[in-house]
C-alpha positions in Angstrom: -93.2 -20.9 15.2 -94.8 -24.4 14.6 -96.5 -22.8 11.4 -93.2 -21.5 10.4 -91.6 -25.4 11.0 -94.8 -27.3 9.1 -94.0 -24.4 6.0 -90.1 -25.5 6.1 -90.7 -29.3 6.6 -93.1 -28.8 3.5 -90.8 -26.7 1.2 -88.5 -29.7 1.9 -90.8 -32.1 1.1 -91.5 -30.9 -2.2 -88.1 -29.7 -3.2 -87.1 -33.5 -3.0 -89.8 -35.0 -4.8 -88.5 -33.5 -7.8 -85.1 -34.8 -7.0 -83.2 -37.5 -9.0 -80.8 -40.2 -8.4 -78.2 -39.4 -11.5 -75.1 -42.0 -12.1 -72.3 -40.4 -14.5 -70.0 -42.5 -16.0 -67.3 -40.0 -17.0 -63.5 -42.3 -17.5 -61.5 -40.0 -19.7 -58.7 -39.2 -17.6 -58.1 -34.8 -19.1 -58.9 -32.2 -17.5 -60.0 -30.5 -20.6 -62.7 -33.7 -21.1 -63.8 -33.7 -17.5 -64.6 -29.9 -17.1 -68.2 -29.6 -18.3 -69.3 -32.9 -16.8 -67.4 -31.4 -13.5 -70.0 -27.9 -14.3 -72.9 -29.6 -14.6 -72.5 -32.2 -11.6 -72.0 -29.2 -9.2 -75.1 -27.5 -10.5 -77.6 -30.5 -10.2 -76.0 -31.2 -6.4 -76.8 -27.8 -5.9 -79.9 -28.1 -6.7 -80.7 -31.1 -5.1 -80.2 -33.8 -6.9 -77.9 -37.6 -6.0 -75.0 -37.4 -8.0 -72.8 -40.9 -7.9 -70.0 -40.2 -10.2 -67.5 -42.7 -11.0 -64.6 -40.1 -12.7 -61.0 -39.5 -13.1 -61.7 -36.0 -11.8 -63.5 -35.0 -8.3 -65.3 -32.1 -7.9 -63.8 -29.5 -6.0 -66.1 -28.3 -3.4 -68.4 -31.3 -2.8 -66.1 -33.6 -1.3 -68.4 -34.2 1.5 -71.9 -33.1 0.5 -74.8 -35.6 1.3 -76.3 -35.8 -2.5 -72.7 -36.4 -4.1 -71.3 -39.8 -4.4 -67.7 -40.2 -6.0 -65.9 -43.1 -7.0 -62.6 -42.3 -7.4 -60.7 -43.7 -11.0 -57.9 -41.1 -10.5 -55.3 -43.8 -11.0 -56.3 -43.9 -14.5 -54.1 -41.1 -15.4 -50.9 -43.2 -15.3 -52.6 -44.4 -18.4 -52.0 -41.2 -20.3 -48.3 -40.2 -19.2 -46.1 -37.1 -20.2 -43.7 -39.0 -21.8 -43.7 -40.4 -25.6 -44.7 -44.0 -24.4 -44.3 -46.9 -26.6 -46.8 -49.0 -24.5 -49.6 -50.9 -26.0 -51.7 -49.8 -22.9 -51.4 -46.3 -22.6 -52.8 -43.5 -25.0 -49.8 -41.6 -26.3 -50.5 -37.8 -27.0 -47.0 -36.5 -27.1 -46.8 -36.6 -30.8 -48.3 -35.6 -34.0 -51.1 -38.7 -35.4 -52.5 -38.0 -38.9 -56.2 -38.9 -39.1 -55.3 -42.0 -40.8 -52.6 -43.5 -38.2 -54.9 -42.2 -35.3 -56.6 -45.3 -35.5 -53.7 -46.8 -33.8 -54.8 -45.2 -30.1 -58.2 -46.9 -30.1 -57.5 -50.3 -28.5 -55.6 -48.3 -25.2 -57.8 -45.5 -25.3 -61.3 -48.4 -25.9 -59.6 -49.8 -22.6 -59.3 -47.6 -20.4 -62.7 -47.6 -18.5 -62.6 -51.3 -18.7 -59.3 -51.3 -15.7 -61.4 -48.3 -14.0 -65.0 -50.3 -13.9 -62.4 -53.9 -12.2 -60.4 -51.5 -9.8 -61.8 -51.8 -6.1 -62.9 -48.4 -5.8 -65.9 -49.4 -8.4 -66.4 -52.9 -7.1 -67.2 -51.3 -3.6 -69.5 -48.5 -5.2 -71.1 -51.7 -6.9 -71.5 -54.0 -4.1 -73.3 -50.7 -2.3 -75.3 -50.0 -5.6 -76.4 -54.0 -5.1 -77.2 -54.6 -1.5 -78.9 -50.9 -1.0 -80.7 -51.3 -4.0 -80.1 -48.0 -5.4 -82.3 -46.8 -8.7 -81.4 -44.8 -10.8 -83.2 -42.2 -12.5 -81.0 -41.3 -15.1 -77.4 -42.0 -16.8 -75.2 -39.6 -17.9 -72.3 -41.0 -19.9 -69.0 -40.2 -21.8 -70.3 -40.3 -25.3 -67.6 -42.4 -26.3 -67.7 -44.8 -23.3 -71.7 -45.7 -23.6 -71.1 -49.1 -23.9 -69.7 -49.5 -20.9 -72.5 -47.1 -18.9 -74.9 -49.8 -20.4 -72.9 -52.8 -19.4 -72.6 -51.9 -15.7 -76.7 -51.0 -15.3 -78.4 -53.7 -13.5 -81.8 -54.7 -13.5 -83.3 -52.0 -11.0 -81.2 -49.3 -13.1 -81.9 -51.2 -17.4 -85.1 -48.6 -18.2 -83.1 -45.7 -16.7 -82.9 -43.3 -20.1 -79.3 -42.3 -20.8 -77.6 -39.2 -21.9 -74.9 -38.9 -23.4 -72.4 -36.1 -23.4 -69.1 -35.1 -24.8 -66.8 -32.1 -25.0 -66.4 -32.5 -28.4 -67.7 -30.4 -31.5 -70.0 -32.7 -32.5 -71.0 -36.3 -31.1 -70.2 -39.0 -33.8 -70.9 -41.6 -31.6 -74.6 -41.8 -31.5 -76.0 -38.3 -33.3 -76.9 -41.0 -35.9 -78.6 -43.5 -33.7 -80.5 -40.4 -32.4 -81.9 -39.7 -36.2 -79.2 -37.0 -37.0 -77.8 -38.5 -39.7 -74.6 -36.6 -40.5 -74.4 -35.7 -44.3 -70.5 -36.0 -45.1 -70.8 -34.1 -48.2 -71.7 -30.7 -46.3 -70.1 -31.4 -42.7 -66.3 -31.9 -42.3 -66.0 -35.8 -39.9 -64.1 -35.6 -36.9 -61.0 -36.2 -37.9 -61.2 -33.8 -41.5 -59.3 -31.1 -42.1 -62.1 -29.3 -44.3 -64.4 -26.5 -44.0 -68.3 -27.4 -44.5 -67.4 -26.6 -47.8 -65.5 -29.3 -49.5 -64.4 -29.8 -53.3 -65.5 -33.2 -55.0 -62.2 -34.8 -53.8 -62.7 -33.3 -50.1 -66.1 -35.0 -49.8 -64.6 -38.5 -50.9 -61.5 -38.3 -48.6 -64.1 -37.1 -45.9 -66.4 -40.0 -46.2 -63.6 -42.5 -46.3 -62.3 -41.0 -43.3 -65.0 -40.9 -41.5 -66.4 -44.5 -42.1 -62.6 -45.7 -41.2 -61.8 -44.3 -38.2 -65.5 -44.8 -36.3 -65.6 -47.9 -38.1 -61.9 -48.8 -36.4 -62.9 -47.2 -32.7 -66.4 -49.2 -32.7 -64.2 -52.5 -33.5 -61.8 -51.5 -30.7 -64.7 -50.6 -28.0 -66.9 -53.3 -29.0 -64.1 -56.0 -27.9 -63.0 -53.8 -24.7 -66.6 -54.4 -23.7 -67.2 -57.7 -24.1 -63.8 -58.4 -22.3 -65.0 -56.3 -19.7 -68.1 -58.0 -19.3 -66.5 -61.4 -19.3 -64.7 -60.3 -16.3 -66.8 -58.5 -14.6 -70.1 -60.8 -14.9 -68.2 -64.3 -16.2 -68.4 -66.6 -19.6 -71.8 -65.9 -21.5 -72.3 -62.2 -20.5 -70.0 -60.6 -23.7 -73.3 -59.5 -25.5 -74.6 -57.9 -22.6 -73.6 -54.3 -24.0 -74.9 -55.1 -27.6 -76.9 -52.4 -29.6 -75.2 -49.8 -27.3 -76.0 -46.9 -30.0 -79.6 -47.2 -30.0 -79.3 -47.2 -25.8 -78.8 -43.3 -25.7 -82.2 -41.4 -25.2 -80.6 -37.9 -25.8 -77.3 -36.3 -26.6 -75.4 -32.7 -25.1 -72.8 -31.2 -26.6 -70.7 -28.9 -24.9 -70.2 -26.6 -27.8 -72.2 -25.0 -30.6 -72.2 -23.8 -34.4 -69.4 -20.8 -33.5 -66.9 -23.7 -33.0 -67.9 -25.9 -35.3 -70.4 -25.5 -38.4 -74.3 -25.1 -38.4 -75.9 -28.5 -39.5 -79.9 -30.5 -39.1 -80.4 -31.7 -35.4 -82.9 -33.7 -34.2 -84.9 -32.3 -31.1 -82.7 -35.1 -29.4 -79.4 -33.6 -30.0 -79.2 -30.3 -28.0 -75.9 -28.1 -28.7 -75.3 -27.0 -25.2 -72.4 -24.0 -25.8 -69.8 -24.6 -23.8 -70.4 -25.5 -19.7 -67.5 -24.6 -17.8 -67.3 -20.9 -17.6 -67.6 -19.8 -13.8 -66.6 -16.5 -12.4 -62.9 -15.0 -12.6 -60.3 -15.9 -9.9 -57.5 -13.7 -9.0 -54.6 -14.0 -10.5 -51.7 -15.0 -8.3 -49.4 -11.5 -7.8 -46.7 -12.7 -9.9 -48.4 -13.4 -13.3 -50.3 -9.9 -12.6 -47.8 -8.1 -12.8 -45.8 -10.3 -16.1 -49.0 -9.5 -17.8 -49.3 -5.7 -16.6 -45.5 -4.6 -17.2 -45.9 -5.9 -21.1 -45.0 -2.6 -22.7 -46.8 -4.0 -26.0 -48.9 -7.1 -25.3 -48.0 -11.0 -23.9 -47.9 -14.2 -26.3 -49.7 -17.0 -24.5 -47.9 -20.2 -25.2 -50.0 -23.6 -24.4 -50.7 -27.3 -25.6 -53.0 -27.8 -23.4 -53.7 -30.8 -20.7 -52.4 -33.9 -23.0 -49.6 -32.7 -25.2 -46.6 -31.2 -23.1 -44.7 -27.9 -24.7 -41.2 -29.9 -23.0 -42.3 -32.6 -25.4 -41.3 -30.6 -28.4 -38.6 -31.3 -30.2 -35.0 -29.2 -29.6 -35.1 -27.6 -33.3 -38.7 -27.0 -32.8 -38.4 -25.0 -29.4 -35.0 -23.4 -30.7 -37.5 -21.6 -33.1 -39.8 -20.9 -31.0 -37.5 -19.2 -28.9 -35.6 -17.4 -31.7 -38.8 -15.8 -32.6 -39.6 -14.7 -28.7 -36.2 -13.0 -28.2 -36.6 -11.2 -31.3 -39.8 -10.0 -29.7 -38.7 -8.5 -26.4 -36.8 -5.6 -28.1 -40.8 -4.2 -29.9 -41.8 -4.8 -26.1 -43.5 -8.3 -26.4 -43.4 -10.5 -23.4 -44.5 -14.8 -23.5 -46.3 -16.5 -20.9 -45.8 -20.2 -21.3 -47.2 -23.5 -19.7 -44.0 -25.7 -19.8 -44.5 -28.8 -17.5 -40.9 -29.3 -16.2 -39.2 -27.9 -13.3 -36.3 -25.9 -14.7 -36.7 -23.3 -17.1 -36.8 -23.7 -20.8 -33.0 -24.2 -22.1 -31.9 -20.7 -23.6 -35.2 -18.9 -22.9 -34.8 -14.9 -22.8 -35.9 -12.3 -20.4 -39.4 -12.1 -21.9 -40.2 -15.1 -21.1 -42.2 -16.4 -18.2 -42.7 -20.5 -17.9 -45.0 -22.2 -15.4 -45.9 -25.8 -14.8 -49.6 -24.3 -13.7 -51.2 -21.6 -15.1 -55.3 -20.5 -14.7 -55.6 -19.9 -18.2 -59.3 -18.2 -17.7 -57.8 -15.4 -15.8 -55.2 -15.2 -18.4 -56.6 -14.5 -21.0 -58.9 -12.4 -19.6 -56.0 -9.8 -19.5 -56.4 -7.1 -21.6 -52.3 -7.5 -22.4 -53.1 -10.9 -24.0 -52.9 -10.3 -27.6 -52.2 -13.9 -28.8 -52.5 -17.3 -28.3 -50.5 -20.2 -29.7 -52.6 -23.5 -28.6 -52.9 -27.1 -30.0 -56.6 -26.5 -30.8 -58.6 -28.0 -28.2 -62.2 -27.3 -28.0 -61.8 -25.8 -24.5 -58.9 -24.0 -25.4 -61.0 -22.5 -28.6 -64.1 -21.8 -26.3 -62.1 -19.7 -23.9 -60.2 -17.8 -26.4 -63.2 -16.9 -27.9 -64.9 -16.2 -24.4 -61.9 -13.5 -24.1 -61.7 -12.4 -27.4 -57.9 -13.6 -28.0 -57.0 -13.8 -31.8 -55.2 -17.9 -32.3 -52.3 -19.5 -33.8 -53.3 -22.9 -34.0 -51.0 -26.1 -34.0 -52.9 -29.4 -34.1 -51.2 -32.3 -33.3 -54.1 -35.2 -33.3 -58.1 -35.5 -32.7 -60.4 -32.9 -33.2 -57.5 -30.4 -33.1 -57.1 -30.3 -37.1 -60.8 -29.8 -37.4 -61.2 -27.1 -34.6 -58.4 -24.9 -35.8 -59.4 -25.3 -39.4 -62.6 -23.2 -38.2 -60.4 -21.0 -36.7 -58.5 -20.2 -40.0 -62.1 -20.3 -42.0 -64.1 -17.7 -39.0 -61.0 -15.2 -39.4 -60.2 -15.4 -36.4 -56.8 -17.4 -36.0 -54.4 -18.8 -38.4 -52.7 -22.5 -38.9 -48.9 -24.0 -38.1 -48.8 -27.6 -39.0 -46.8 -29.8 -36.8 -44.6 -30.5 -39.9 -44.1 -26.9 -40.5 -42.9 -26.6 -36.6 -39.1 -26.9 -38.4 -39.2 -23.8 -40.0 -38.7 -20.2 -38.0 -40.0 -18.4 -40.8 -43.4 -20.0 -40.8 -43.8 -20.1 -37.3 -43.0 -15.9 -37.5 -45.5 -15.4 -40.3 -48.0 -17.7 -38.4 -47.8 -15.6 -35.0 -46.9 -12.1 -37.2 -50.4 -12.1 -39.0 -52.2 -13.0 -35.8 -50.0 -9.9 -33.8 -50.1 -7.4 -36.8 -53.2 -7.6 -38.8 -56.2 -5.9 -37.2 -58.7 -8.6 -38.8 -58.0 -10.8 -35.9 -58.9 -8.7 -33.5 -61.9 -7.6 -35.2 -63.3 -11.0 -36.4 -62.6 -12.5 -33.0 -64.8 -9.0 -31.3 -67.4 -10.5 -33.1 -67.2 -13.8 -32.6 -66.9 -13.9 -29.5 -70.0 -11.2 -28.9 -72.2 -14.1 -30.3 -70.7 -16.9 -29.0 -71.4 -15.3 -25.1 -75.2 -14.9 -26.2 -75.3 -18.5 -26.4 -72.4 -19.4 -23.4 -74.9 -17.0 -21.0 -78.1 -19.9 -21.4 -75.6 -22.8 -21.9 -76.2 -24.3 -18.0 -79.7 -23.4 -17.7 -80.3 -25.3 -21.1 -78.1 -28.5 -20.0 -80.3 -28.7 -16.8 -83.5 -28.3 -17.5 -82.7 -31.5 -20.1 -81.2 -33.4 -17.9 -84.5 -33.2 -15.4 -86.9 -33.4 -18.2 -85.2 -36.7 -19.6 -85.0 -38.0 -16.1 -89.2 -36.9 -15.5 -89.8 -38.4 -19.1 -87.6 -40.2 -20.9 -86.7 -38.4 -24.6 -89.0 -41.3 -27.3 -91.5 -38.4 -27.4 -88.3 -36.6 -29.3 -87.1 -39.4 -31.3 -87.5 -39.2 -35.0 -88.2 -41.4 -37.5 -85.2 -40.8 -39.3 -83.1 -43.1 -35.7 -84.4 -45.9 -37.3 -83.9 -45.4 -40.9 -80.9 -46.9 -43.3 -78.5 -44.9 -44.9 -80.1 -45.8 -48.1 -83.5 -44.6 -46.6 -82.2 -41.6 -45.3 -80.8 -40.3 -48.5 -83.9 -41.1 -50.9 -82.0 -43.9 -52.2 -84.8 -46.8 -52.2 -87.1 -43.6 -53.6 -84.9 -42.9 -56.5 -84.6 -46.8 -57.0 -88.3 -47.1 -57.6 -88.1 -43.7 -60.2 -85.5 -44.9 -62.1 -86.7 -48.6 -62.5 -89.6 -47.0 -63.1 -88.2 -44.7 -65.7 -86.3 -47.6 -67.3 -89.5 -49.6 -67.8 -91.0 -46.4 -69.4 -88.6 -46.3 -71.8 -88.7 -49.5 -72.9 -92.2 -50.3 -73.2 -91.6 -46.8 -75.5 -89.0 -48.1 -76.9 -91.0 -52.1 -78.0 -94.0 -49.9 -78.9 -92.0 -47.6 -81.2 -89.6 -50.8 -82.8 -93.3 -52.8 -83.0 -95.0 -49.3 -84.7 -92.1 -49.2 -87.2 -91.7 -52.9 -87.9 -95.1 -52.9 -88.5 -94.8 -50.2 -90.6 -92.2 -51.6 -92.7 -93.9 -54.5 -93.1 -96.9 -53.1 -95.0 -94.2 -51.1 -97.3 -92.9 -53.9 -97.9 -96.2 -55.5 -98.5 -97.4 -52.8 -100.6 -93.8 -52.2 -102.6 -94.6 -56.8 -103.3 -98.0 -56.8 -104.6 -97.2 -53.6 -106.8 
């Protein structure tokens, strides 16, 4: 029995020498953000590891487990309401914003983490942080919030290496600081409505694009920050956060080429596939039997956690319910997320609308033979996941760029916001995806290799997270972090060439006017003396 104590004390022992202290800065108040972070957090507490996460979003489940911390930002959610807000201080995502007016959001949405770092609930976790003397072994931040993860490390915590993460398609923030250059002329920018392969005009419009609007959120965060640390650490301390993008020591992307498009990584950029596919719950009684008395299939109507389906406009939702009634006679029924109380003004019979629905489970059902969504990453993961053909309707972000690889895979089709007026185009958008069998057959596909990579997508985010905390990530730096863009594409190469070239020519070019003039001047001399 003693022998049998000593062997558990020991197994203990060891388990927790490999265990890290791990602080994630994850402010984004949406659900849809917050749900791989939320993944991974529970995994590496399971396994062991401190987890002190300062979050809109607890984990359900470790409320009150030793090795999880949580600091609790919740509040911030008033900063992204359900309402079209014309306040300067709140993000609002209940309308359409072109790539170009987009820009717009930045300064609420750079400032957001700023209010969440002053509130008490972080000042506490600070002062804690400060007179227990807690180190860090690693950072995990919100890609797009890095500067702030680097303005709140303190001394004991400044050579902790930092990952950052995002639930994005690709991580514009700081793939390039990381030596993944992004080549604009073969891979559509965040914000670009283009396939990875763009006509001469495409590429222009994409660079532009691209340069403006990182150029614009940059310009917003670096000011958020530097008001931040004013605040937070008094007059002199603004430049504390500066050369943020060279801070990150590794990237993970919730996602992977089958939602975006294959492009050159760096061995410090590590496309994940998505994090936050767990087992299947129940489905409440009710929606199982909506789904299972649909004599031909269920519609699945969602925006997803920002945009609100009661924010659409009256003309807009008259057609959309136009086109369900017509559908209830062929045995179609609609399951739609609609936020408000009461039901949707003149909906028919088919219809079902919920405030709350578990959208896994959903379209898991075999009866789901559609979905309409805004075209969030999560939204296209799942529907992949469940092999549900797409009608997608993006309204701002990544959404344009997402459901553009719908339309290009096969595997979903496109409504523009703008096209929302007319009945007949919503009908032909949700008729193709309903009666044309290539849906169905590219999305079989699809979604047969995307669960190959989903099915190693945890195991790979962990076993990075612990070897960056073990040993840092310089060893997978390359050169290319620390070149120019005028380095990077050859430019100071073909500089040399064609100066080279040039001198070439003209030394040709003097030795051939010097050969003839010469020449000439003995015909001349010879034409004289004859």
């Amino acid at each position: 029995m003693i022998f049998l104590h000593f062997y558990v004390i020991l197994i203990l022992m060891s388990a927790s020498l490999d265990a890290f202290k791990i602080l994630v800065l994850y402010p984004f108040p949406s659900l849809s953000h917050q749900q791989g972070i939320m993944a991974l957090t529970e995994r590496l507490v399971k396994k062991g590891h401190e987890l002190y996460v300062i979050s809109p979003n607890a984990v359900p489940g470790l409320e009150k487990h030793d090795n999880y911390t949580y600091v609790n930002t919740s509040f911030a959610y008033a900063y992204i309401p359900d309402e079209n807000n014309a306040d300067e201080e709140v993000v609002n995502f209940q309308r359409h914003w072109s790539k170009w007016e987009f820009p717009k959001v930045w300064k609420a949405f750079a400032d957001i983490p700023r209010r969440q770092l002053l509130s008490e609930a972080f000042l506490q976790f600070d002062r804690r942080v400060t007179s227990e003397q807690i180190h860090f072994d690693l950072v995990i931040a919100e890609a797009f919030f890095l500067p702030y993860a680097c303005a709140i490390l303190r001394n004991a915590t400044k050579s902790a290496p930092i990952i950052t993460m995002t639930s994005l398609m690709t991580e514009f923030m700081t793939e390039g600081a990381l030596g993944s250059i992004e080549h604009l002329s073969f891979l559509p920018g965040y914000y670009s409505a283009y396939t990875d392969r763009m006509s001469l005009l495409q590429k222009v419009d994409n660079w532009i694009a691209h340069y403006y609007v990182t150029g614009d959120l940059f310009k917003h965060l670096d000011k958020a920050v530097s008001r931040f640390c004013r605040e937070f650490y008094g007059p002199g301390f603004e430049n504390i956060a500066s050369g943020w993008r060279s801070r990150s020591s590794l990237t993970l992307i919730a996602s992977n080429p089958m939602y975006f498009y294959p492009r050159l990584l760096g061995p410090n950029v590590i496309e994940t596939g998505p994090l936050h596919f767990k087992p299947l719950k129940k489905l409440p009684q009710n929606l199982q039997n909506w789904l299972d008395g649909a004599e031909k299939g269920v519609i699945y109507f969602s925006l997803g956690c920002n945009m609100r389906g009661k924010s659409l406009d009256a003309n807009i939702l008259a057609n959309f319910l136009k086109l369900f009634a017509e559908l209830q006679p062929l045995g179609y029924r609609v399951l739609w997320k609609w936020e408000a109380d009461e039901e949707i003004p003149g909906q028919s019979n088919n219809i079902l609308a919920q405030k709350w629905i578990p959208q896994h489970s959903v379209l898991a059902h075999p009866k789901v033979k559609a979905f309409i969504t805004q075209g969030g990453l999560q939204s296209f993961q799942e529907a992949v996941h469940y092999g549900v053909p797409l009608v997608g309707v993006p309204f701002y972000g990544d959404h344009a760029n997402n459901v553009l690889k719908m339309v290009d895979a096969g595997i979903g089709t496109q409504l523009l916001p703008k096209n929302l007026d007319s009945y007949e185009d919503i009908k032909a958008a949700l008729q193709a995806v309903l009666y044309d069998d290539k849906y169905t057959k590219n999305m079989k596909r699809h979604s047969a290799i995307s669960h190959d990579f989903t099915s190693r997508a945890m195991d790979q985010a962990l076993f990075w997270v612990e070897h960056v905390a073990r040993h840092g990530a310089t060893h997978l730096r390359p050169s290319t972090a620390d070149a120019s863009l005028f380095e990077f594409f050859c430019l100071d190469i073909i500089s040399v060439i064609v100066f080279l070239s040039i001198l070439f020519l003209y030394i040709v070019y003097f030795l051939c006017r010097s050969i003839i003039a010469m020449i000439c001047q003995k015909s001349k001399a010879k034409i004289k003396s004859s």
